[in-house]
N, C-alpha and C positions, 0 to 999 in steps of 0.2 A: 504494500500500500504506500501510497507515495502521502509526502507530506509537506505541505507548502507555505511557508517562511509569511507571516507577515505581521506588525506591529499595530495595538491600537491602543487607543489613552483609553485609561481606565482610572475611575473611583476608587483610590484606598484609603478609605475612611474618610469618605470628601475629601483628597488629594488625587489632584489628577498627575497620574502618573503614566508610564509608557513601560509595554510587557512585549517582549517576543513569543508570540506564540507558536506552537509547530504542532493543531490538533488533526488528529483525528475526528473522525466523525460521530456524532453520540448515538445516529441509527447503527453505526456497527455492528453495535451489541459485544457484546464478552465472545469473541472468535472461540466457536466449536475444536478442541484438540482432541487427539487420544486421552488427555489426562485427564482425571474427574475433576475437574472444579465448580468455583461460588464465584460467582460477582458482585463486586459491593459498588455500588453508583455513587459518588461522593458531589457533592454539590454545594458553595456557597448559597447563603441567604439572598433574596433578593434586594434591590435598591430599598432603603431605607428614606424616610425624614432624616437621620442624622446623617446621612453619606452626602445625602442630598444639601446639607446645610452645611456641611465639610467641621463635621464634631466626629472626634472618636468615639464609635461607638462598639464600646466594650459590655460589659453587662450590667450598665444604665439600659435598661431596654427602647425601642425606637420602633416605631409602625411603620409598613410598606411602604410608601409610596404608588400609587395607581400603576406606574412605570415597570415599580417591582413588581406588582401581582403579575402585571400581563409578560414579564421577562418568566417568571413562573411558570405560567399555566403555556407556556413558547416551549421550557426546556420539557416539560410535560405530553407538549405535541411531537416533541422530538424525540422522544422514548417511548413513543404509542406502541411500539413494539414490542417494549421491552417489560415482561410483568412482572411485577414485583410480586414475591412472596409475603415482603414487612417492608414497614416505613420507620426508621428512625429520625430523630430530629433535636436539637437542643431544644433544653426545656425555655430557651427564649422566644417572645412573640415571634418574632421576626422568622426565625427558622420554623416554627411551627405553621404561621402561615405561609410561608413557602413551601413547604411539605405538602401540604393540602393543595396548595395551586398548582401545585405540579401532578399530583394525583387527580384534582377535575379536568384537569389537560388534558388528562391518559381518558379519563371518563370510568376510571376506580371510583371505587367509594372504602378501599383500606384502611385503616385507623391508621394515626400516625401515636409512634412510641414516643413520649418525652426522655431526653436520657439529658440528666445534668453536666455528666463527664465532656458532652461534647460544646457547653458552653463557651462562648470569647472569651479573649483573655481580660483578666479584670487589671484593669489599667490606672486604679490605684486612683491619685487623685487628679489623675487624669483624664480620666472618665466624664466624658459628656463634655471636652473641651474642646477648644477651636485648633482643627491641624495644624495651622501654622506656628503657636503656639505651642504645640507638642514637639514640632520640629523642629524650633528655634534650641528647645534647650542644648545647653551646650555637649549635654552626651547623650544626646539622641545619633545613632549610628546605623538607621536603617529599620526598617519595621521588622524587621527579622536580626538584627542588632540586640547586644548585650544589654540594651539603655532599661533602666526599669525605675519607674515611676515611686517618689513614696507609696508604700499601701500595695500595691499592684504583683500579681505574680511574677515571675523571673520565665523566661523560657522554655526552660528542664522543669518546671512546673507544671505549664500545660500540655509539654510533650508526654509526663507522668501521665496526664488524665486522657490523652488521645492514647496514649498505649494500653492504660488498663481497658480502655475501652475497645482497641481494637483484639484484645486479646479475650476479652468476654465476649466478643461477637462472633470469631470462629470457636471458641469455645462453643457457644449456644447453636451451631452453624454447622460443625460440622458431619454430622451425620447427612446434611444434603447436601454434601459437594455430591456432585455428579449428577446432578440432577439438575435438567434443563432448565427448569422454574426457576432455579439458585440464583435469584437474583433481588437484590436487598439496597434499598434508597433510602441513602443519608444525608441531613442536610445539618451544615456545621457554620463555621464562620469563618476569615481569612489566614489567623493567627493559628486556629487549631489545624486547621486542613493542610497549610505547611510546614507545623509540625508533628502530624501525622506522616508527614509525607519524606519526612528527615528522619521517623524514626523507621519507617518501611523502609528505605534504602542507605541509611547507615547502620542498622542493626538488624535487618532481616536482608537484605541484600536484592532489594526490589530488582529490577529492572526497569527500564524507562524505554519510551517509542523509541524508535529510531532517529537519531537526529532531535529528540527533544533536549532544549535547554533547560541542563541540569541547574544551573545555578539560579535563574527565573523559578523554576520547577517551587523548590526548597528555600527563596529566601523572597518570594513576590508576594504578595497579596493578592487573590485570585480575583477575575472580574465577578461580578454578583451574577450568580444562577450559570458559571461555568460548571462543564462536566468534566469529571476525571474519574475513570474507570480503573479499579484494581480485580485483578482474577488472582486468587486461590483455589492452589490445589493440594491434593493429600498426602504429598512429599513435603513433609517437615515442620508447618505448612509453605512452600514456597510461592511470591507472593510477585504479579506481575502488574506494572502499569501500562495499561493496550490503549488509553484514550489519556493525554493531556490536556486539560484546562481547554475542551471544547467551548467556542462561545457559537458555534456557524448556526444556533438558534434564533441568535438576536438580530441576526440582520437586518430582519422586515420589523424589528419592533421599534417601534420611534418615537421620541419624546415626545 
């Protein structure tokens, strides 16, 4: 499958910033192998009031934006294909009503899971404040950077809570690898989802597309309502990323 190179600004935390992206497509679905696996569909939240107003929004909670529902129930049409067994989601509004719009999309009616572990990072007394203002400080080093906020967790903190988390979902999980249904929609936030995704491929030894930028991958903030696909299978369990930070949903969705 070929994969084609191209740049777009994107919203990190109301900062417009610029990501290289190199996706795949999110109709792909989790590619049939000889090996049994699970596919877990990983998804940021959609456009927020706080992204929208360029405040970090950490777990001060923030409502969609109309923008966001309809980026939602977009990645939702673009997974019509794809049927979810379960829905998890942070127990924040924001992801929960993503979850759900992405499942009227599909035209499901599956419950979605609250799960706490996959909340933002709490961002201390930083929280609910103005980007520029978060950036300005003097050891702010990148949103995937060391900089930690009085009050606010540290990194290795919420990578803790996307790990325990991903390791009680193939636990719960694993008796349906191999089963074609094995396919499980999570929706998280920008801070956990690349530190999920630092600890899938620094200590489980993920794989990545072909040609995906590894260091974008691991240290970017994902745009709202990207897809990124991980396959699980019953060797060890070894853990593959087949779709990066799909956005080819939002094209037609417009301000």
């Amino acid at each position: 499958m070929a994969f084609h190179l191209f740049y777009i600004d994107v919203m990190i935390n109301g900062a417009v910033g610029r990501m290289l992206l190199r996706p795949a497509s999110a109709a792909s679905g989790c590619v049939t192998t000889s090996v049994r696996t699970l596919c877990m569909v990983l998804m940021r939240h959609g456009q927020t009031q706080a992204n929208l107003n360029r405040l970090v929004d950490g777990q001060t909670d923030s409502e969609l934006t109309d923008l966001g529902r309809r980026q939602a129930r977009a990645a939702g049409e673009a997974l019509r294909d794809t049927h979810f067994r379960a829905a998890y989601a942070s127990d924040l509004k924001r992801a929960m009503t993503t979850a759900r719009e992405v499942l009227t999309g599909q035209g499901s009616q599956l419950d979605v899971k609250p799960i706490k572990l996959l909340r933002e990072r709490n961002f201390g007394a930083m929280d609910g404040r103005h980007v520029d203002e978060y950036k300005a400080h003097p050891e702010f080093d990148g949103w995937g950077g060391k900089f930690r906020p009085e009050g606010a967790e540290t990194h290795a903190e919420v990578r803790a809570r996307a790990k325990q988390f991903f390791e009680a979902f193939v636990n719960e999980h694993a008796g349906e690898i191999g089963d074609d249904r094995a396919n499980y929609l999570v929706v998280s936030h920008g801070v956990v989802i690349f530190e999920l995704a630092r600890h899938l491929v620094h200590e489980r030894g993920c794989s990545l597309p072909e040609n995906a930028d590894r260091d974008a991958f691991l240290n970017s903030v994902a745009p709202n309502t990207s897809i990124t696909k991980f396959r699980v299978s019953d060797a060890d369990p070894k853990v593959e990323c087949i779709v990066a930070v799909d956005i080819e949903h939002l094209k037609n969705v417009t301000e």
